[in-house]
DRENNU-158325 format. One line per field, with one value per residue: x, y, z of N, C-alpha, C, O in turn. Coordinates in nm, 2 decimals, always signed. Atoms other than C-alpha are relative to their C-alpha. Example, Ala and Ser with C-alpha at 12.3 -4.5 7.8 and 13.67 -1.06 7.14 Angstrom:
# residues 2
n.x <- (+0.09/-0.09) .
n.y <- (-0.12/-0.11) .
n.z <- (+0.00/+0.00) .
ca.x <- (+1.23/+1.37) .
ca.y <- (-0.45/-0.11) .
ca.z <- (+0.78/+0.71) .
c.x <- (+0.09/-0.08) .
c.y <- (+0.12/+0.11) .
c.z <- (+0.00/+0.08) .
o.x <- (+0.19/-0.03) .
o.y <- (+0.12/+0.22) .
o.z <- (+0.07/+0.09) .
This chain:
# residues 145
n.x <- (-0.13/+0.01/-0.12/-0.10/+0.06/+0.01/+0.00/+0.04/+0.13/+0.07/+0.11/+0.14/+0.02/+0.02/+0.10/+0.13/+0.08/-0.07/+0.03/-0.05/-0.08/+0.03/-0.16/+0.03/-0.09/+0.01/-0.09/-0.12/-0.04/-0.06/+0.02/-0.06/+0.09/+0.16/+0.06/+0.13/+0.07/+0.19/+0.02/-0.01/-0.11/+0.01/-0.09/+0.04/-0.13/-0.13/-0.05/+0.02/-0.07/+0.04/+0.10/+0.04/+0.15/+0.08/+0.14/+0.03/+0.10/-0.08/-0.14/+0.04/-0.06/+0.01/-0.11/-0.17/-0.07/-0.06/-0.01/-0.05/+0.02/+0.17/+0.09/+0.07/+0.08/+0.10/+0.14/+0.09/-0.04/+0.02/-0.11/+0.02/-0.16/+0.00/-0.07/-0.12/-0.02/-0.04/-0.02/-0.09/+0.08/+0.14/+0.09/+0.08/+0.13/+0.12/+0.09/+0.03/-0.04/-0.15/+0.01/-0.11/-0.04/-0.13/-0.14/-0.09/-0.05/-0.09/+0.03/+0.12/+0.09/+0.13/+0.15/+0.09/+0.05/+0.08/-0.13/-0.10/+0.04/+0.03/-0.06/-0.13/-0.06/-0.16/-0.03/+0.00/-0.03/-0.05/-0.14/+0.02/+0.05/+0.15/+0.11/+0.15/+0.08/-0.07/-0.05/+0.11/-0.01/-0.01/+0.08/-0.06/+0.02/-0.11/-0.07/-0.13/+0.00) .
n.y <- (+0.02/+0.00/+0.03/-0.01/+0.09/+0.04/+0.10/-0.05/+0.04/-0.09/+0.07/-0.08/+0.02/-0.13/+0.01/+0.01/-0.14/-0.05/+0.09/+0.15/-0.04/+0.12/+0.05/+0.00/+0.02/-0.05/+0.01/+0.09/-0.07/+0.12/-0.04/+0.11/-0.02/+0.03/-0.05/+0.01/-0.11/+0.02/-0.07/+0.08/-0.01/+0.00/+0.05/+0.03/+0.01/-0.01/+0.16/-0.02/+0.11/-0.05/+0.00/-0.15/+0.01/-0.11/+0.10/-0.11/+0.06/+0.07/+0.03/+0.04/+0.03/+0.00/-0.09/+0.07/-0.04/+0.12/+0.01/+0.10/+0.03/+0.01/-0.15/+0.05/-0.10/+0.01/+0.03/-0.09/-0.10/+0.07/+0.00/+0.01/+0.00/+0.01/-0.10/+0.02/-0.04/+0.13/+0.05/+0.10/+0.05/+0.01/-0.17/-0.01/-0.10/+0.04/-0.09/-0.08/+0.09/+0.06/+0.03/+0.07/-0.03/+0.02/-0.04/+0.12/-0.01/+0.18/+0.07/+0.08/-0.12/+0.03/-0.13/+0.12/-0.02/-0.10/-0.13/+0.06/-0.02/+0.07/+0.01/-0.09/+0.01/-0.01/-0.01/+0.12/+0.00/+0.16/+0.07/+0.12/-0.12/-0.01/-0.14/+0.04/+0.08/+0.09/-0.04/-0.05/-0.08/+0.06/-0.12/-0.14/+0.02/+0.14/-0.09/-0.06/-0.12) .
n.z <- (+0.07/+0.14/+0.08/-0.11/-0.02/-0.12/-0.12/-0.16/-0.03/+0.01/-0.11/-0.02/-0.13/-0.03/-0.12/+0.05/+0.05/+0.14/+0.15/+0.06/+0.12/+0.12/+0.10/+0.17/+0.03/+0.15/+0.13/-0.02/-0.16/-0.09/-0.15/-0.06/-0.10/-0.01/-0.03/-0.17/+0.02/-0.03/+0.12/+0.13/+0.07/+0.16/-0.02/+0.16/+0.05/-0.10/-0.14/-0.15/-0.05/-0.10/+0.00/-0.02/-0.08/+0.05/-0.09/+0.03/+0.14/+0.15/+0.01/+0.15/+0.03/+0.16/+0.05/-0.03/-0.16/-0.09/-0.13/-0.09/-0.18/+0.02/+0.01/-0.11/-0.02/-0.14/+0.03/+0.15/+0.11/+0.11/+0.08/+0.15/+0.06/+0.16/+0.06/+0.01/-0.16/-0.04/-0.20/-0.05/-0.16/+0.01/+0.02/-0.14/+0.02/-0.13/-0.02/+0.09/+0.13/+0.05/+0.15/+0.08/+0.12/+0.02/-0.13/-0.03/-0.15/-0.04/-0.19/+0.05/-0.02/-0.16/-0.03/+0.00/+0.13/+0.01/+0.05/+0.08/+0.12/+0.12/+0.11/+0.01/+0.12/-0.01/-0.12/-0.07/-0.13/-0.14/+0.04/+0.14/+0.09/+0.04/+0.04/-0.02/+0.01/-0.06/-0.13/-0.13/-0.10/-0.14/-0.09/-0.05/-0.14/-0.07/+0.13/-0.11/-0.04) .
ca.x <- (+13.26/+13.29/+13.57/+13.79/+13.89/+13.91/+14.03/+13.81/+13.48/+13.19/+12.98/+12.60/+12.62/+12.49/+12.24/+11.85/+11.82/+12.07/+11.97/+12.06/+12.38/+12.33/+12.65/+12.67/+12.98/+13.01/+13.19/+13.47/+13.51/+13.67/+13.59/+13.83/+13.60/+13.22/+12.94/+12.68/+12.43/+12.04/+12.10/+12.05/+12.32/+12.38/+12.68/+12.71/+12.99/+13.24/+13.38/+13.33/+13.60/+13.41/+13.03/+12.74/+12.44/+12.15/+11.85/+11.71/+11.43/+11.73/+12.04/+12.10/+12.35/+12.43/+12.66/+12.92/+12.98/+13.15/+13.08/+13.35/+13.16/+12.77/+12.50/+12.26/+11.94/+11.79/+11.40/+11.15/+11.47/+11.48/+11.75/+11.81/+12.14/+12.15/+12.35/+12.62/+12.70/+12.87/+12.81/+13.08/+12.90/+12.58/+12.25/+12.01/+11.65/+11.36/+11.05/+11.20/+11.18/+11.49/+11.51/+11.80/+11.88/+12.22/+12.44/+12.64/+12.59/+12.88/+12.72/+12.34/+12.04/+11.82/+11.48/+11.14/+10.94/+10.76/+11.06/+11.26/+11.19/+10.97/+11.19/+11.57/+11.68/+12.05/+12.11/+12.31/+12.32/+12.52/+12.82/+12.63/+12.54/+12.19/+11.92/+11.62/+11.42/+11.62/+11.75/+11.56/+11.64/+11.72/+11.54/+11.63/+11.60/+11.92/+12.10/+12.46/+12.46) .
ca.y <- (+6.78/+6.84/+6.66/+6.66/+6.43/+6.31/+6.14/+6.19/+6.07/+6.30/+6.24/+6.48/+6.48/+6.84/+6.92/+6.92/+7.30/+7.27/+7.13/+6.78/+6.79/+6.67/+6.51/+6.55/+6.39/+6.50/+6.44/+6.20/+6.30/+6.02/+5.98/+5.79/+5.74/+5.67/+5.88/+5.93/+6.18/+6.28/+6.44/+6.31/+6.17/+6.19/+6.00/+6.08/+5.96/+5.93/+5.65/+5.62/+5.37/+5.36/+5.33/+5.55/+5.57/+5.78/+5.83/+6.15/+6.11/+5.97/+5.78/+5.81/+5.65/+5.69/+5.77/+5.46/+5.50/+5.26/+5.23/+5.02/+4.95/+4.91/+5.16/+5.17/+5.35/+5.41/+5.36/+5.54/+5.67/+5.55/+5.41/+5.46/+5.29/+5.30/+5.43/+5.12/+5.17/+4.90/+4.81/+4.60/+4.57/+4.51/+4.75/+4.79/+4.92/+4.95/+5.07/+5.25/+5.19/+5.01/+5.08/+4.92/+4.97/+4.82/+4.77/+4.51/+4.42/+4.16/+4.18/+4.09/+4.32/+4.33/+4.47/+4.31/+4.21/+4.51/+4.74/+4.47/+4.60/+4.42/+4.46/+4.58/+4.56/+4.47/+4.38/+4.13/+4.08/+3.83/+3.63/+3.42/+3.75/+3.66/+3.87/+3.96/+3.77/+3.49/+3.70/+3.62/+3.94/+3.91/+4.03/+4.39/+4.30/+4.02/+4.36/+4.49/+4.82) .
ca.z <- (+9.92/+9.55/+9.39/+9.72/+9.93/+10.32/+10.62/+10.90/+11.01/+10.98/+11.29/+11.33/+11.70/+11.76/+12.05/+11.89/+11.84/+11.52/+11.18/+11.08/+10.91/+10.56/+10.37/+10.01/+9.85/+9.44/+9.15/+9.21/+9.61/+9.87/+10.22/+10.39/+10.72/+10.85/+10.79/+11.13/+11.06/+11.19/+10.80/+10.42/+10.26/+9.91/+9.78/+9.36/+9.14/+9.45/+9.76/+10.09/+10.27/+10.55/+10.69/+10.62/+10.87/+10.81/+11.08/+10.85/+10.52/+10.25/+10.17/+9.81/+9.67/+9.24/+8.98/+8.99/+9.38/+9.62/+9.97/+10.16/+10.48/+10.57/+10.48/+10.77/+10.75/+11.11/+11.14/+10.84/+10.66/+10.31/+10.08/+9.70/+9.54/+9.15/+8.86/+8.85/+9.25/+9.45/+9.86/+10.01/+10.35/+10.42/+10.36/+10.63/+10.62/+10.90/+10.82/+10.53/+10.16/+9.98/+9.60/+9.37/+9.05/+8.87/+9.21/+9.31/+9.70/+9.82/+10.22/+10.26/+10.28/+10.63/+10.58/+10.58/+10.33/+10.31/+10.26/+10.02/+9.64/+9.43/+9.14/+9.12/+8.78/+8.74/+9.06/+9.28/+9.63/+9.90/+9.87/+9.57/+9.41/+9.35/+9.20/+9.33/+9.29/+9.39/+9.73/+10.06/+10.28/+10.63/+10.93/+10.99/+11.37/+11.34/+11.12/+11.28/+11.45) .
c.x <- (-0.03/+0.12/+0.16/+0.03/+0.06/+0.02/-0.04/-0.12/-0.09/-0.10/-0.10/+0.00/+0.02/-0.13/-0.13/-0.01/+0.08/-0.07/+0.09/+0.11/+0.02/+0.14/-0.05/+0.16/-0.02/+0.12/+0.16/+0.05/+0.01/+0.07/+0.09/-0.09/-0.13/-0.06/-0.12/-0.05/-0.18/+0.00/+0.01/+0.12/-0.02/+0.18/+0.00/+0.14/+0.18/+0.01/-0.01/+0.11/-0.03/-0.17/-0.06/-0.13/-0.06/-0.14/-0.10/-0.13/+0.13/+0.09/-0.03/+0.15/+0.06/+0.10/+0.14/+0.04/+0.04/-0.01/+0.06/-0.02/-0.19/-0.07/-0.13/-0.12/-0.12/-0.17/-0.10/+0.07/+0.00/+0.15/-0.04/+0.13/-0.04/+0.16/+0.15/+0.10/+0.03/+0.02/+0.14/-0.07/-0.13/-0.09/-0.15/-0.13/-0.06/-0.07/+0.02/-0.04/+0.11/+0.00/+0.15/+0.03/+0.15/+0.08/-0.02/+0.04/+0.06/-0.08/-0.15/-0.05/-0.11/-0.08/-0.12/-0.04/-0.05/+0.04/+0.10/-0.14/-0.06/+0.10/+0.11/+0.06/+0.16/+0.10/+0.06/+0.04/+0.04/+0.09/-0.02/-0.05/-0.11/-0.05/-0.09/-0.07/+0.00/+0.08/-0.06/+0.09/-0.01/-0.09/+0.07/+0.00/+0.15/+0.14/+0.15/-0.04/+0.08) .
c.y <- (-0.01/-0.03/-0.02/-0.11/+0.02/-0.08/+0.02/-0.08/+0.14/-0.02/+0.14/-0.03/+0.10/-0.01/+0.01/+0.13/+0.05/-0.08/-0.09/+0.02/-0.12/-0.01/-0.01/+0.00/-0.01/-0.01/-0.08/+0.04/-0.15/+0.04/-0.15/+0.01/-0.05/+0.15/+0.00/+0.10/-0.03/+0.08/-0.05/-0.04/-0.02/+0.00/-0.01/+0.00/+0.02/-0.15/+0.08/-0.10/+0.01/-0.06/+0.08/-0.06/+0.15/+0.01/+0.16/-0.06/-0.08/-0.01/-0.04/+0.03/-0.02/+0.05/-0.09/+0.02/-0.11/+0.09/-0.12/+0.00/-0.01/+0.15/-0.09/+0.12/-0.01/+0.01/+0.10/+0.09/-0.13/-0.05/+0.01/+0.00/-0.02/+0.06/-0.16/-0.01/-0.16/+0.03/-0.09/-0.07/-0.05/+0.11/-0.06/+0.06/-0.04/+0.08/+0.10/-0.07/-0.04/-0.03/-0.03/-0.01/+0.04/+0.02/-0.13/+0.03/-0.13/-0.02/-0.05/+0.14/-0.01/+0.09/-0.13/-0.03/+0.11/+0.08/-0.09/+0.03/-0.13/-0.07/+0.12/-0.08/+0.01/+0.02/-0.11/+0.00/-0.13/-0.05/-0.07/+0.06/-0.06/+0.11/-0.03/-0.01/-0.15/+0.06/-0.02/+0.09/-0.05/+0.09/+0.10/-0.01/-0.05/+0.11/+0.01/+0.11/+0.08) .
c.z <- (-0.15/-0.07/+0.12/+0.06/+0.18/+0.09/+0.11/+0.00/+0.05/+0.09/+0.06/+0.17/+0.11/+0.09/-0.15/+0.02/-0.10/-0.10/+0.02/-0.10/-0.08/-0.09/-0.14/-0.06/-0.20/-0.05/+0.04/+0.14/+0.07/+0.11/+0.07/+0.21/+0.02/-0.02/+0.09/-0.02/+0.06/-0.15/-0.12/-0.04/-0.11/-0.04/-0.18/-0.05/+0.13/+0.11/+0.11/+0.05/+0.15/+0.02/-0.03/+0.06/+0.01/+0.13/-0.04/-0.12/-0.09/+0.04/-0.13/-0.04/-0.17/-0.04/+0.00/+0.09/+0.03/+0.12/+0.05/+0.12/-0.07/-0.06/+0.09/+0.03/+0.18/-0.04/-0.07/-0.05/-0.12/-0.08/-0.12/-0.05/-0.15/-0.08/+0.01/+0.15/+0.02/+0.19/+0.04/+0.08/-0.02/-0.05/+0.11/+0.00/+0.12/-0.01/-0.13/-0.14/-0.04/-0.14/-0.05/-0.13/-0.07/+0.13/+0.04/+0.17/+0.02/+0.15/-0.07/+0.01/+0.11/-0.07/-0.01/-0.11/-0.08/-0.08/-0.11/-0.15/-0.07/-0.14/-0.01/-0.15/+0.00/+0.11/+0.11/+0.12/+0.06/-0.11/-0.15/-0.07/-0.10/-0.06/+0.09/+0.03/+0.07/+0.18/+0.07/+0.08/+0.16/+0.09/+0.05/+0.13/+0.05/-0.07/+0.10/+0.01/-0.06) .
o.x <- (-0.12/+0.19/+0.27/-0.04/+0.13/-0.06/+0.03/-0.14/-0.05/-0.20/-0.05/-0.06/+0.09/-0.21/-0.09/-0.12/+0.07/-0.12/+0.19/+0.09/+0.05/+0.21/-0.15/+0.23/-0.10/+0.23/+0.26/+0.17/-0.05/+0.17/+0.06/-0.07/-0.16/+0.01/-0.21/+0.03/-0.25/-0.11/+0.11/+0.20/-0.12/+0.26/-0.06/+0.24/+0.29/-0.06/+0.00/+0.09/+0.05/-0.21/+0.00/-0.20/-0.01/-0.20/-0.15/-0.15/+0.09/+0.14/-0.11/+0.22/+0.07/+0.18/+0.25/+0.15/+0.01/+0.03/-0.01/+0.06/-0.26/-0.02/-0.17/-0.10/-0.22/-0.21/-0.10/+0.02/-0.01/+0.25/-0.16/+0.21/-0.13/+0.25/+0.26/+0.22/+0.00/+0.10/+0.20/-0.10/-0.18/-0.05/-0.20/-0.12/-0.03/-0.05/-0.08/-0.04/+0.20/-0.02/+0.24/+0.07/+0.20/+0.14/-0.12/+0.12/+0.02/-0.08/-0.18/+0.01/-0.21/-0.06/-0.10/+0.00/-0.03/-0.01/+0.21/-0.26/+0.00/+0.12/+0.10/+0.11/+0.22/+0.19/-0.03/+0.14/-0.01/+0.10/+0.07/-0.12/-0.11/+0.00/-0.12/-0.12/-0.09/+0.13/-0.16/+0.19/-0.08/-0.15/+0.17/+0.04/+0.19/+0.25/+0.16/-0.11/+0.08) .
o.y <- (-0.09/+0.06/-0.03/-0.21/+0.12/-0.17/+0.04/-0.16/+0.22/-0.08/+0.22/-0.14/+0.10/-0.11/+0.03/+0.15/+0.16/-0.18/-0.08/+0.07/-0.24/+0.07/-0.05/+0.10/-0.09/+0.02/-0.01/+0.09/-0.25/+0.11/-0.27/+0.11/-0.12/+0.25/-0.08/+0.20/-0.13/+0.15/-0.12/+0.05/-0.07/+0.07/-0.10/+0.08/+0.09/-0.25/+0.20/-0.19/+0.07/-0.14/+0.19/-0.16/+0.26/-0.09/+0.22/-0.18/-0.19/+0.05/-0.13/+0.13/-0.14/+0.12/-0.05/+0.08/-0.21/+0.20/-0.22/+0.03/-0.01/+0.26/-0.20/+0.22/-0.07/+0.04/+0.21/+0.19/-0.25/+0.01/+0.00/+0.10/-0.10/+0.10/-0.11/-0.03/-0.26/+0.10/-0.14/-0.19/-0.08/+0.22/-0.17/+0.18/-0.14/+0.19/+0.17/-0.20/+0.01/-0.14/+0.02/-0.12/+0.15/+0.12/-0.20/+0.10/-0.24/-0.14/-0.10/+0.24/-0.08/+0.21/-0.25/+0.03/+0.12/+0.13/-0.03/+0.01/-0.24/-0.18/+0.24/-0.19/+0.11/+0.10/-0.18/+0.06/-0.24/-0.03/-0.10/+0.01/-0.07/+0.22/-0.14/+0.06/-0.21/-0.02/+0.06/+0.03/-0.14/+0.20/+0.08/+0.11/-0.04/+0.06/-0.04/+0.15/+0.20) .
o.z <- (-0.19/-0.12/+0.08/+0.04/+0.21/+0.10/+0.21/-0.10/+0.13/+0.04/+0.15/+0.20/+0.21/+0.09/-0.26/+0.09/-0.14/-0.07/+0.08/-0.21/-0.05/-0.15/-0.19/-0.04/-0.25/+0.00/+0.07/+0.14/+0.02/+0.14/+0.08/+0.28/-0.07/+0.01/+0.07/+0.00/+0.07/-0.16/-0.12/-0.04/-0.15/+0.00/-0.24/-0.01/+0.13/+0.12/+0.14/-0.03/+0.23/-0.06/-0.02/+0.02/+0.03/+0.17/+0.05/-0.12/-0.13/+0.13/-0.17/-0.02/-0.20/+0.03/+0.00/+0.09/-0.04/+0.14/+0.05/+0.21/-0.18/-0.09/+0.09/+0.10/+0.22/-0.15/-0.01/-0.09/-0.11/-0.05/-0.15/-0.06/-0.17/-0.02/+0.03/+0.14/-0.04/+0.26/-0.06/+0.07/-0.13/-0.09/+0.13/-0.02/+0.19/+0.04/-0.18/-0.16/+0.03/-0.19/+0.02/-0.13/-0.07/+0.16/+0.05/+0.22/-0.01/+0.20/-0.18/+0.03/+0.10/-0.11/-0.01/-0.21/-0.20/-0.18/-0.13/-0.15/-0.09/-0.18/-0.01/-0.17/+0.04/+0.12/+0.16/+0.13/+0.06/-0.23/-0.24/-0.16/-0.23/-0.07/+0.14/+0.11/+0.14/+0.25/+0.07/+0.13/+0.21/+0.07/+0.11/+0.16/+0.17/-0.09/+0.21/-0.09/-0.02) .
């Protein structure tokens, strides 16, 4: 979607002898719906009112976006929210990485230590919009589906 916009739910749930279909929402585009993909998503300067789950390599999030719902990366896909971006819901990792830069999460963030960033510059997470530094991360195990 490039500047368009949407009321549906975009759900990847093609037999395993098609490609992963990858979402790519551009330039001021708004998805009223979830996204469900075995495909990348890429979510730049636009909304989601909705979830997005990923179980592909990326969920990249930049560009002044809003996601109204979770983002939910299934096991060794990665996240990357930046750019001014705002979560509502939660954000979910397992196994992958989880980078941050300038974004405002109001849910919490499940991942382990491992996958919780060292260092997110301009960044607050949970009801008490923490940084951080100050954030302990939840177990990605205790996460919502």
């Amino acid at each position: 979607m490039n500047g368009e916009a949407a009321n549906c739910n975009l759900k990847d749930d093609l037999e395993t002898s098609y490609d992963p279909l990858d979402a790519d929402l551009k330039s001021d585009s708004l998805l009223v719906g979830d996204i469900d993909t075995d495909g990348d998503v890429d979510v730049i300067s636009s909304t989601v009112v909705g979830d997005v789950i990923s179980d592909a390599d990326d969920i990249t999030i930049t560009s002044a976006s809003s996601i109204y719902g979770t983002v939910i990366a299934r096991p060794n896909t990665n996240i990357d929210i930046d750019g001014d971006s705002y979560v509502r819901g939660d954000v979910v990792v397992n196994s992958g990485t989880l980078d941050l830069d300038s974004v405002d999460i109001d849910g919490h963030v499940y991942a382990s230590d491992d996958d919780f960033p060292s260092s997110c510059p301009d960044t607050t997470i949970g009801p008490d919009e923490e940084s951080c530094g100050e954030y302990d991360p939840r177990d990605p195990d205790d996460a919502p589906d």
